[in-house]
C-alpha atoms as an extended CHARMM CRD file, in Angstrom:
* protein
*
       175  EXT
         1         1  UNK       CA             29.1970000000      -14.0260000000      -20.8390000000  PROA      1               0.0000000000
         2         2  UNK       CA             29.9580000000      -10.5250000000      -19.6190000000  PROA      2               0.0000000000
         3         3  UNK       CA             26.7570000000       -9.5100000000      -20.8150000000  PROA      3               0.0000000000
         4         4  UNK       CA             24.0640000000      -12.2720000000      -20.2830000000  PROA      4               0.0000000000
         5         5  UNK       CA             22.5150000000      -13.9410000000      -17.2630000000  PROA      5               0.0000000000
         6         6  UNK       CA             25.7060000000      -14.6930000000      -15.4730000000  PROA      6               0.0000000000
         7         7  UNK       CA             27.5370000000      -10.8660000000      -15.4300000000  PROA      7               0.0000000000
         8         8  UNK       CA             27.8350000000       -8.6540000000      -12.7550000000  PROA      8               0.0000000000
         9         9  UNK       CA             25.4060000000       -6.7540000000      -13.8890000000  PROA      9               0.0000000000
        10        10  UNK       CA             22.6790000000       -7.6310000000      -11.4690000000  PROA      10              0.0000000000
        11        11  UNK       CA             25.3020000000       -7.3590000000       -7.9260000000  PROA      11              0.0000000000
        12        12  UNK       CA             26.6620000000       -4.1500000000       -9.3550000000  PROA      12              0.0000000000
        13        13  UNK       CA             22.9710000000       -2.6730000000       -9.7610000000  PROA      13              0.0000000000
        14        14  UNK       CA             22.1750000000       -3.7950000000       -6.6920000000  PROA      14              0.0000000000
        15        15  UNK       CA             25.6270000000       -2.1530000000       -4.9180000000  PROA      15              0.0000000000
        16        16  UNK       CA             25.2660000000        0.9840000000       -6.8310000000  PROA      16              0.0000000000
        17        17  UNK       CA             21.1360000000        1.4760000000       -6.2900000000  PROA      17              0.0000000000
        18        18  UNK       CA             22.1580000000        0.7590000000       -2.1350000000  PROA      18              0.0000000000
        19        19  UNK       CA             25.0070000000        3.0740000000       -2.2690000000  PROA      19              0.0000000000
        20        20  UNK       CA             22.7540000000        6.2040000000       -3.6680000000  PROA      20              0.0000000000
        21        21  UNK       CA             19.8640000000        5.4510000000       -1.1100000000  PROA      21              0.0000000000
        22        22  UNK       CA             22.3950000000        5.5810000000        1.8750000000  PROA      22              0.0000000000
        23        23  UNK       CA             25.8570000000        7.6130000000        1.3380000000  PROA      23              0.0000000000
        24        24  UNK       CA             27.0690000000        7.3080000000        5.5320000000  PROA      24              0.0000000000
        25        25  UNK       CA             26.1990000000        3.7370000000        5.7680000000  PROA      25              0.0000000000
        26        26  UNK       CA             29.6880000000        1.3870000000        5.3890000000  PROA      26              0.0000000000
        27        27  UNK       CA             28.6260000000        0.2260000000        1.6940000000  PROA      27              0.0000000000
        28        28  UNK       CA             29.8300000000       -3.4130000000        2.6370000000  PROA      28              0.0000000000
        29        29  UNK       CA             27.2080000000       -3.7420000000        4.9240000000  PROA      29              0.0000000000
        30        30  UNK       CA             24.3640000000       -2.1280000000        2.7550000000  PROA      30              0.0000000000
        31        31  UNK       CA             25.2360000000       -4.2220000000        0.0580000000  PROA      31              0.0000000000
        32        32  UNK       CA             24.7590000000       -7.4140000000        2.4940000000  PROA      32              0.0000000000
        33        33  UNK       CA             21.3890000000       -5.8930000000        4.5500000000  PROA      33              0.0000000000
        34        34  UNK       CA             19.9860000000       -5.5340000000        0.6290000000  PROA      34              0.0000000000
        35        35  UNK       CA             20.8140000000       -8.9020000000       -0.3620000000  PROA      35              0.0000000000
        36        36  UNK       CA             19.9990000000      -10.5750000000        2.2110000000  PROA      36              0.0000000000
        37        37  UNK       CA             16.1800000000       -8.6900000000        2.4850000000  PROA      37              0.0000000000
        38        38  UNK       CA             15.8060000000       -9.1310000000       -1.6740000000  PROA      38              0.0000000000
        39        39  UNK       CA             13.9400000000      -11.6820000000       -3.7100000000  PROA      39              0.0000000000
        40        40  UNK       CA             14.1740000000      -12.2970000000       -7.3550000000  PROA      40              0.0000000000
        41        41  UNK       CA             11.0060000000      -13.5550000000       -9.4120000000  PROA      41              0.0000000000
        42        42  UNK       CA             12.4850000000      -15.2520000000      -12.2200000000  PROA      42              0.0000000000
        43        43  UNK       CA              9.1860000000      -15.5230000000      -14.3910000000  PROA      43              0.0000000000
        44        44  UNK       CA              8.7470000000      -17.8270000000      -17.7500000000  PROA      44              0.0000000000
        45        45  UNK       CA              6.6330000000      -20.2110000000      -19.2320000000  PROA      45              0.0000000000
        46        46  UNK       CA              6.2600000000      -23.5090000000      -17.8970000000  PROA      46              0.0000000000
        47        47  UNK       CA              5.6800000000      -26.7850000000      -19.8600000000  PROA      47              0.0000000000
        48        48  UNK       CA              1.4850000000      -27.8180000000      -19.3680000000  PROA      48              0.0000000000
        49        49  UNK       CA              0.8960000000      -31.2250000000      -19.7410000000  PROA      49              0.0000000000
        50        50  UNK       CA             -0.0480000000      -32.1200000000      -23.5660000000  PROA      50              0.0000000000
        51        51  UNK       CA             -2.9680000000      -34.2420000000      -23.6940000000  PROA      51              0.0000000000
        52        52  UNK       CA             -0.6110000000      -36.7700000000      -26.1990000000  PROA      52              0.0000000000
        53        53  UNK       CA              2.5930000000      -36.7870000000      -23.9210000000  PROA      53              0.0000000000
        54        54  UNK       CA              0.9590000000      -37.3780000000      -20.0840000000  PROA      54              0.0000000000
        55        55  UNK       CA              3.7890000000      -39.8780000000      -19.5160000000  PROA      55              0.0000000000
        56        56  UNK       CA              6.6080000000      -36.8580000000      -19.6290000000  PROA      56              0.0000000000
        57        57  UNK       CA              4.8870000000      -35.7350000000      -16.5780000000  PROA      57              0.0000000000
        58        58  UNK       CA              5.0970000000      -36.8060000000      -13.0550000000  PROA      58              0.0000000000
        59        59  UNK       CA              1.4080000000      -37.7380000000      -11.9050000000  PROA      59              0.0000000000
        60        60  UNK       CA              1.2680000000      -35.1610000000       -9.4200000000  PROA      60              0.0000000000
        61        61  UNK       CA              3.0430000000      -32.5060000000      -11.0750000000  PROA      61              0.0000000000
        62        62  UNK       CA              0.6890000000      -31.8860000000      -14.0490000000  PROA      62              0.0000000000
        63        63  UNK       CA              0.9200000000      -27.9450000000      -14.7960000000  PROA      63              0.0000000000
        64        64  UNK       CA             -2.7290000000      -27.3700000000      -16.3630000000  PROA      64              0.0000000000
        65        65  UNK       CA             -3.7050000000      -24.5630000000      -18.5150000000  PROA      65              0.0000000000
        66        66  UNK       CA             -5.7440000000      -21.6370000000      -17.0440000000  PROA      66              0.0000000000
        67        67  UNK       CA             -4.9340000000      -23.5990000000      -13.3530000000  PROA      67              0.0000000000
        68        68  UNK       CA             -2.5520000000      -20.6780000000      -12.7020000000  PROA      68              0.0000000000
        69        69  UNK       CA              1.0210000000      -19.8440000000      -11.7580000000  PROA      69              0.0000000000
        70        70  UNK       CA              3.6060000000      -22.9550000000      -11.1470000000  PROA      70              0.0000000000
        71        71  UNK       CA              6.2660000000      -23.2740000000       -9.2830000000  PROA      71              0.0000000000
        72        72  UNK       CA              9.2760000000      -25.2400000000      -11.2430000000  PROA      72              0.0000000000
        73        73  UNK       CA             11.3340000000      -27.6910000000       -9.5910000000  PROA      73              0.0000000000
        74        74  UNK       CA             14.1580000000      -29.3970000000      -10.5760000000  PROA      74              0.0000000000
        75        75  UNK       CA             16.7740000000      -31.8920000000       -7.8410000000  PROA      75              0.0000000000
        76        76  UNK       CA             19.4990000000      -31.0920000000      -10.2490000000  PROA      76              0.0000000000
        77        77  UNK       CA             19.1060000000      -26.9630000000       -9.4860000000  PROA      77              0.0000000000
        78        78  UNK       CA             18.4050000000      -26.1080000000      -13.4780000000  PROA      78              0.0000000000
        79        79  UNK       CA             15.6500000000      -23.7980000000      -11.7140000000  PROA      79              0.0000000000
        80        80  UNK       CA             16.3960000000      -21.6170000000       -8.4460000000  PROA      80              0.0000000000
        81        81  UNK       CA             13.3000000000      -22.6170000000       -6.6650000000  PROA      81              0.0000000000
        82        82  UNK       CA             13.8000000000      -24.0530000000       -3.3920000000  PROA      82              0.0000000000
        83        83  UNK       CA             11.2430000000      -25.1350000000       -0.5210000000  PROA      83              0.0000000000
        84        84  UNK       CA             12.0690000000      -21.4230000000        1.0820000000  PROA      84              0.0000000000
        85        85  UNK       CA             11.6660000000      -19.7520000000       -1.9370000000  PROA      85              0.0000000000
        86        86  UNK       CA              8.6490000000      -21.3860000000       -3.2190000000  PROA      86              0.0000000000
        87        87  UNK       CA              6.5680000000      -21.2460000000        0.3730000000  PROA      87              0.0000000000
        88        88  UNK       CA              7.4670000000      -17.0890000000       -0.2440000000  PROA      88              0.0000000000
        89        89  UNK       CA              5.1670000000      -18.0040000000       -3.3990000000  PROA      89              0.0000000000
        90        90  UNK       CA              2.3780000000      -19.6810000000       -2.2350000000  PROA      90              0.0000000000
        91        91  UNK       CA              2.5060000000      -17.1810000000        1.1130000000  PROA      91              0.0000000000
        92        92  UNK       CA              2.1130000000      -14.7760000000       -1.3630000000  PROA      92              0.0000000000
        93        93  UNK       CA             -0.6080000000      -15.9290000000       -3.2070000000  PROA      93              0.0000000000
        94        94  UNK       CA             -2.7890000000      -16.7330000000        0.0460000000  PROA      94              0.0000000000
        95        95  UNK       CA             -1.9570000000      -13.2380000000        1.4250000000  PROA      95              0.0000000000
        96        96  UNK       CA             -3.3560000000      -12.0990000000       -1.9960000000  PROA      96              0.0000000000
        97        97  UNK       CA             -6.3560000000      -14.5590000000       -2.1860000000  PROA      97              0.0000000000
        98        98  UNK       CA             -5.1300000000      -15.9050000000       -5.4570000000  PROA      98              0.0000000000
        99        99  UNK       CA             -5.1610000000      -19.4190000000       -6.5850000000  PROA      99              0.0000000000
       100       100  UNK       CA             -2.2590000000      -21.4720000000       -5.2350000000  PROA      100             0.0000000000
       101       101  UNK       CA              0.3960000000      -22.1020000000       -7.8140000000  PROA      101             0.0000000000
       102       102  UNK       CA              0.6700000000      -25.5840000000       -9.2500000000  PROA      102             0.0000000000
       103       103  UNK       CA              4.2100000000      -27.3680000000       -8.7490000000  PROA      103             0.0000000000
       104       104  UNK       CA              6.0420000000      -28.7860000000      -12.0870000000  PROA      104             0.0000000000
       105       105  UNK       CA              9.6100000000      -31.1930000000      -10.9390000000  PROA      105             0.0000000000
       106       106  UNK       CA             11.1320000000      -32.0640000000      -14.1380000000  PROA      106             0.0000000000
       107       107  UNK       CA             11.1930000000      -35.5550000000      -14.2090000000  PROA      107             0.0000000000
       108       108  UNK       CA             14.7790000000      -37.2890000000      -13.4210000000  PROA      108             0.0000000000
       109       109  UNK       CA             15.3530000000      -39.0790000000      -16.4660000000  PROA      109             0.0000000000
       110       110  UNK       CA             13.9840000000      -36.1600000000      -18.9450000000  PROA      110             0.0000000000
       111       111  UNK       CA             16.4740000000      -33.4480000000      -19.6060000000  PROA      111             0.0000000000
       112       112  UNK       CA             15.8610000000      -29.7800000000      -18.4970000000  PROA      112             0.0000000000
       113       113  UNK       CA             16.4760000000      -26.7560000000      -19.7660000000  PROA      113             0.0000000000
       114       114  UNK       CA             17.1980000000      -23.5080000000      -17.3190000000  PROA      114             0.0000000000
       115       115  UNK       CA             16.7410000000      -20.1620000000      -16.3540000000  PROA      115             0.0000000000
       116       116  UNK       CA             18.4560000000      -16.9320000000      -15.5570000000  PROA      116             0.0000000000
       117       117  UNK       CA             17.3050000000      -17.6070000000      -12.0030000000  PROA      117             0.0000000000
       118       118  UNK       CA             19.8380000000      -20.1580000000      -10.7000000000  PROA      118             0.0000000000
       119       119  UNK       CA             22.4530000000      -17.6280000000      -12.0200000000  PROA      119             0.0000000000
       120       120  UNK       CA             21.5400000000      -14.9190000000      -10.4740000000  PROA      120             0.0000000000
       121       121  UNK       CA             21.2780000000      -16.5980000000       -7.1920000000  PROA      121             0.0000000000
       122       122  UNK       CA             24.8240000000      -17.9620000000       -7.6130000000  PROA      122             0.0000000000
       123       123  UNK       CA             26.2940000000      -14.6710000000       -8.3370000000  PROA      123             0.0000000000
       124       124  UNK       CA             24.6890000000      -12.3640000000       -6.0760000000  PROA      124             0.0000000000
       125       125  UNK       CA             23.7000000000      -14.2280000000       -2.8920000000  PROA      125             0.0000000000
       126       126  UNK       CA             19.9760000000      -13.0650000000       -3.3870000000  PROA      126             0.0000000000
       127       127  UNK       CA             17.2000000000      -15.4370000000       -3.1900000000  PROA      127             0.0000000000
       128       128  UNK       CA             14.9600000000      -16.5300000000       -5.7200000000  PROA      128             0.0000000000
       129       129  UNK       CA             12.6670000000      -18.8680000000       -7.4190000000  PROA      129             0.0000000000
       130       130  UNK       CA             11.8490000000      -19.7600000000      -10.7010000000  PROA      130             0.0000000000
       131       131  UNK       CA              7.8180000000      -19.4300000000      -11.7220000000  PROA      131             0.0000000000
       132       132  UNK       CA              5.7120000000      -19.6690000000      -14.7550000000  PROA      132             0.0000000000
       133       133  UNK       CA              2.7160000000      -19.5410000000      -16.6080000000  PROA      133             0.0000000000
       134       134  UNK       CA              1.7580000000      -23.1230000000      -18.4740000000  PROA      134             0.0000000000
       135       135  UNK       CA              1.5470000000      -23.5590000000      -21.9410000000  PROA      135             0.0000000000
       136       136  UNK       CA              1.8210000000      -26.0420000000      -24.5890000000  PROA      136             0.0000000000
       137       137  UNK       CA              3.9220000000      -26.9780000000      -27.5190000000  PROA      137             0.0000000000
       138       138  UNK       CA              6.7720000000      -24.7900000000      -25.7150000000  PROA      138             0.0000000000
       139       139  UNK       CA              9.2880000000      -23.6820000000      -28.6400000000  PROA      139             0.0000000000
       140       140  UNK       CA              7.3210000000      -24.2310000000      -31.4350000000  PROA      140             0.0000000000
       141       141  UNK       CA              5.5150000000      -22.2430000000      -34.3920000000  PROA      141             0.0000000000
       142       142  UNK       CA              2.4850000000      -22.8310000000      -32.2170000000  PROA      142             0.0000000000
       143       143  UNK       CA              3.0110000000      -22.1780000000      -28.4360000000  PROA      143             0.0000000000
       144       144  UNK       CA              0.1250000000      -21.7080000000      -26.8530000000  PROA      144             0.0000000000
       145       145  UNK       CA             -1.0630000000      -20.4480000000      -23.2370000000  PROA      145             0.0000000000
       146       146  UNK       CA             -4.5180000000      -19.8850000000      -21.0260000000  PROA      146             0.0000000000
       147       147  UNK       CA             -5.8520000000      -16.2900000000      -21.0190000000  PROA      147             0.0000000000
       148       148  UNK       CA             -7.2260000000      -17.1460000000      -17.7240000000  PROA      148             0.0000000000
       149       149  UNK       CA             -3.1970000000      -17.3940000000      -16.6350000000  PROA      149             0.0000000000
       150       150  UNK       CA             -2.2090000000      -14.4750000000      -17.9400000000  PROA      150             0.0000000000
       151       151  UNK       CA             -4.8440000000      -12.6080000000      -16.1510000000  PROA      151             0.0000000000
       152       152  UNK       CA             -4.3410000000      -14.1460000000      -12.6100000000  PROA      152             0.0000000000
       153       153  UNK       CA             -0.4180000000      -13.5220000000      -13.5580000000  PROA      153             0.0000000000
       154       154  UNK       CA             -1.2360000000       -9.6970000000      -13.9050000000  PROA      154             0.0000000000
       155       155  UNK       CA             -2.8990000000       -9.6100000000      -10.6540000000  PROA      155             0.0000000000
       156       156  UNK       CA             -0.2640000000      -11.3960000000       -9.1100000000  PROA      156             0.0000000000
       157       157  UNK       CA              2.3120000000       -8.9690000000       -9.8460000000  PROA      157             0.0000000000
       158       158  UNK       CA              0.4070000000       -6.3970000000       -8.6370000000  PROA      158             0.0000000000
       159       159  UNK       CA              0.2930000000       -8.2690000000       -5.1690000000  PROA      159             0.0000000000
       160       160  UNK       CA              3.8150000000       -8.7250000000       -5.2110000000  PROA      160             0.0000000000
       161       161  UNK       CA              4.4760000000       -4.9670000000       -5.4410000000  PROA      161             0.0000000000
       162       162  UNK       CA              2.0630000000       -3.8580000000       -2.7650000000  PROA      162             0.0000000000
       163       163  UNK       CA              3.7230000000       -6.9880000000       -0.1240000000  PROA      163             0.0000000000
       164       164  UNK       CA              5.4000000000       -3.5970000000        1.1170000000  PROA      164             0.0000000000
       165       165  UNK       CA              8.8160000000       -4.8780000000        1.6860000000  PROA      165             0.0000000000
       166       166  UNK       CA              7.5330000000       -8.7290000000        2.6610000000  PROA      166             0.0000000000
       167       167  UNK       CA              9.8530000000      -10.8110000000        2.1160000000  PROA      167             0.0000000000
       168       168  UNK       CA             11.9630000000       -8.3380000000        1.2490000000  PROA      168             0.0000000000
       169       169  UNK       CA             12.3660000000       -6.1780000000       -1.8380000000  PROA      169             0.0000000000
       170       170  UNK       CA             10.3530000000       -8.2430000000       -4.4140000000  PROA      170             0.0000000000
       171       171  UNK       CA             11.9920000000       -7.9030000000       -8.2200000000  PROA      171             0.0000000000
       172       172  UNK       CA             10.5080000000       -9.1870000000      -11.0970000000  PROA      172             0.0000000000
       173       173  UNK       CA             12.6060000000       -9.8170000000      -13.8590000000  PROA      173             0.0000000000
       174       174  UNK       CA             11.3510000000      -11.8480000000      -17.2010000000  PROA      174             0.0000000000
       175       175  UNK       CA             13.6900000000      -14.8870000000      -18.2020000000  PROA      175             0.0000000000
């Protein structure tokens, strides 16, 4: 819509913000150096394994509450996580000494919701990858969520701002 997820708002923040941090560079070119060095976090929740529905997982894909940050997956691109984007996770989380994320790939023949992050990567050329915190019964009256998660989440957001410009200018936007 010309509002949500898939408007120009994010390029045309982006082109703006570069244009009134450097007037006598060719704006063009700005726009493309600040692409090309930016990153987008596109943070959510992330389905844990239910003790009742194991099967809906893949065995070795089993986000686990208070096990950290995952990385979600997804062959048919309903997440913007690729193998680039996702080592700039775990990089990041070693550089921190933080837990390394846990990896959720929707499983082929279960459907799959999305994000905001695969949009924004189609639209503006930026990078990005789609993370978030486990927690069961996802959409309900009862979701629920590790504390522990939430904590290690805090401090890595933190990290992520002090990277200083690794890989690039690190944005954090909730989905």
């Amino acid at each position: 819509s010309a509002v949500g997820a898939g408007s120009p708002i994010m390029g045309d923040a982006v082109r703006r913000i570069s244009s009134a941090l450097n007037r006598e560079m060719n704006s063009d070119d700005l726009v493309a150096a600040a692409v090309s060095r930016s990153f987008v976090l596109s943070v959510d929740m992330a389905h844990a394994v239910h003790p009742n529905y194991q099967a809906k997982h893949e065995k070795s894909h089993t986000p686990i509450m208070n096990k950290g940050l995952v990385i979600k997956s997804n062959s048919n691109q309903r997440y913007a996580s690729n193998p680039v984007t996702s080592f700039v996770v775990r990089e990041l989380a070693r550089r921190a000494g933080l837990p390394a994320p846990q990896e959720f790939v929707v499983r082929n023949d279960c459907p799959c919701g999305s994000t905001i992050g695969p949009i924004i990567s189609a639209t503006t050329g930026i990078r990005a990858v789609d993370v978030g915190l486990p927690q069961l019964s996802m959409h309900s009256i009862r979701e629920m969520m590790g504390k522990h998660d939430l904590q290690v989440h805090a401090r890595r957001g933190r990290a992520a701002r002090a990277a200083n410009g690794w890989p690039g200018h690190v944005l954090c936007f909730p989905t």
